[in-house]
C-alpha positions, 0 to 999 in steps of 0.5 A: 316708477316715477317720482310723483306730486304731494296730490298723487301720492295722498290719492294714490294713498287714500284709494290703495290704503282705504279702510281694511274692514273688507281685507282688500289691502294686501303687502303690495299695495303697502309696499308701493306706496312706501316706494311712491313716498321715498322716490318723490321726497326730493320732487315734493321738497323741491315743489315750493308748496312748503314756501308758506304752510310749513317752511323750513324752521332751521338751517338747511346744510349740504354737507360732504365727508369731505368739504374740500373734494370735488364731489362736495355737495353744492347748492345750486341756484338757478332762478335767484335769491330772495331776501324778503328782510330787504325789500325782496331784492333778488340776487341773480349773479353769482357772487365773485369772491371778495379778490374778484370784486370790481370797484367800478362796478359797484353802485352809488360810489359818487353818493354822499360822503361814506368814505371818512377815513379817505382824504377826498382828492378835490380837498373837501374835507380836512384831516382830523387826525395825525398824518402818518408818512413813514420814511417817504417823501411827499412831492408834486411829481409822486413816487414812481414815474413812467419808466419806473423811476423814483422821485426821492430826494424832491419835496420833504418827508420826515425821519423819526428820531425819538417819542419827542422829536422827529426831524423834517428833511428838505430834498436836495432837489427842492428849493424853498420859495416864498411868494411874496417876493420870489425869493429863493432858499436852497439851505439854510446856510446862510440863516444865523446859528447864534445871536446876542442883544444885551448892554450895559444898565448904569442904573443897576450896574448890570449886563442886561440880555434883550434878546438872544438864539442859542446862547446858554450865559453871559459872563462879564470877566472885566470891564468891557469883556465878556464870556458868551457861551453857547447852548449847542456846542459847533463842530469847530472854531472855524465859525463867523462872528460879528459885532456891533457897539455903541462904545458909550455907557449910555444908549436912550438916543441916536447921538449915545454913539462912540466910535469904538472896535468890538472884538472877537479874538478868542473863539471854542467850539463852547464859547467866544470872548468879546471885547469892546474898545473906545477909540477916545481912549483906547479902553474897555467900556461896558456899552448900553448896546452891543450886537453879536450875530454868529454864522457857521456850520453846525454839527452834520452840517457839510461845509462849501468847496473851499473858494478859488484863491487868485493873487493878482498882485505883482 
């Protein structure tokens, strides 16, 4: 028995199943219309004549006893998708799986600005929030090249230590160079690791500190002498110390200058000893101006190879 449409199984119905006032109708006659409606369900549901006049209200669920087997039920769709809430756009290819999606592929990459939390690679928007790097390095040359071969130790990056500090490493392989004149930087060596600026204040008979880096106090011990102790300790007392003098109580003009010798006999890793001389009488004074700048290695610092030593005289 073929399945039939919704218009076939009302006349078949309607001239089967007339009014019994005559007693035509007999259990056959039930019968096969109940097997005609049962055989057509799917074909009459399937018809597309519910769409408007009576569509479905509520989910419809294809379901198997279990989801994970091969004879689950599917809903297969052969003729695309319609989403009548969004301008009857139609869905026509099988939607791959959020792992298989192509990037490329998508529509309307290159309109507007939609990606906020990317840094645009031609700098058309700034950072607006802290730049977290972890423990990598930042360089021109990237992290891996072509034959797989990392480019660490180039550039900087930056070592966590605490909630307050953090440190800022400069690559063994990179070198800092300034523009403005092409001047180059290699370590930071060569950069001071203490200095000092005070002089004697005949008017309040005090020492006064102009100006000072890494320097925790300034004892006066004796006359002309003093105690400058650091603020961060060095490893050793294997550092450089250089001084400067005016040799004079006063220190207003150019012509304030005395000849004079400042030395730095005693040294710790905690502090120095200064002391300045007038050669005019060979005494300690308290000078108006007097200079100390300190070089040396500090603590994790490595020290140079130690120079070649040559005595050419016979």
């Amino acid at each position: 028995m073929p399945a039939r449409k919704l218009s076939d199984l009302t006349t078949r119905i309607d001239d089967d199943l007339a009014n019994n006032n005559a007693g035509l109708i007999s259990a056959e006659d039930v019968r096969e219309n109940i097997k005609d409606v049962a055989l057509s369900i799917t074909t009459v549901v399937g018809s597309g004549d519910f769409e408007t006049e009576t569509p479905f209200l509520k989910n419809v669920k294809i379901q198997a006893a279990n989801p994970q087997s091969t004879d689950s039920g599917s809903l297969i769709v052969e003729s695309g998708i319609s989403f009548p809430n969004n301008g009857n756009t139609f869905q026509y290819v099988a939607y791959p799986g959020a792992a298989n999606i192509s990037h490329n592929a998508l529509a309307d990459l290159d309109t507007g600005d939609e990606h906020t939390q990317y840094i645009p690679i031609n700098g058309s928007r700034h950072l607006t929030a802290n730049l977290a790097t972890d423990d990598n390095w930042i360089n021109a040359s990237g992290n891996v090249d072509s034959l797989g071969s990392t480019y660490n130790d180039r550039g900087f990056k930056f070592d966590y230590v605490d909630a307050s500090n953090e440190t800022i490493n400069v690559g063994s392989k990179s070198t800092v160079e300034f523009n403005a004149d092409s001047s180059k930087m290699a370590n930071a060596k060569g950069v001071a690791k203490a200095w000092i600026s005070f002089g004697w204040n005949n008017s309040s008979n005090v020492n006064e500190v102009n100006n000072s880096f890494n320097i925790a106090s300034l004892e006066r011990t004796h006359v002309g002498r003093y105690k400058v102790t650091f603020t961060e300790a060095f490893p050793d007392t294997l550092y450089i110390a250089i001084g400067t003098s005016n040799g004079r109580t006063a220190g207003a003009t150019a012509t304030n200058f005395e000849n004079n010798t400042v030395g730095i006999v005693e040294r710790t890793a905690t502090y120095m000893t200064v002391g300045i001389i007038a050669d005019d009488g060979n005494a300690y004074v308290d000078a108006a101006v007097v200079d100390i700048v300190v070089y040396g290695t500090v603590t994790g610092e490595t020290k140079e190879t130690t120079p070649t030593i040559t005595n050419s005289v016979v």
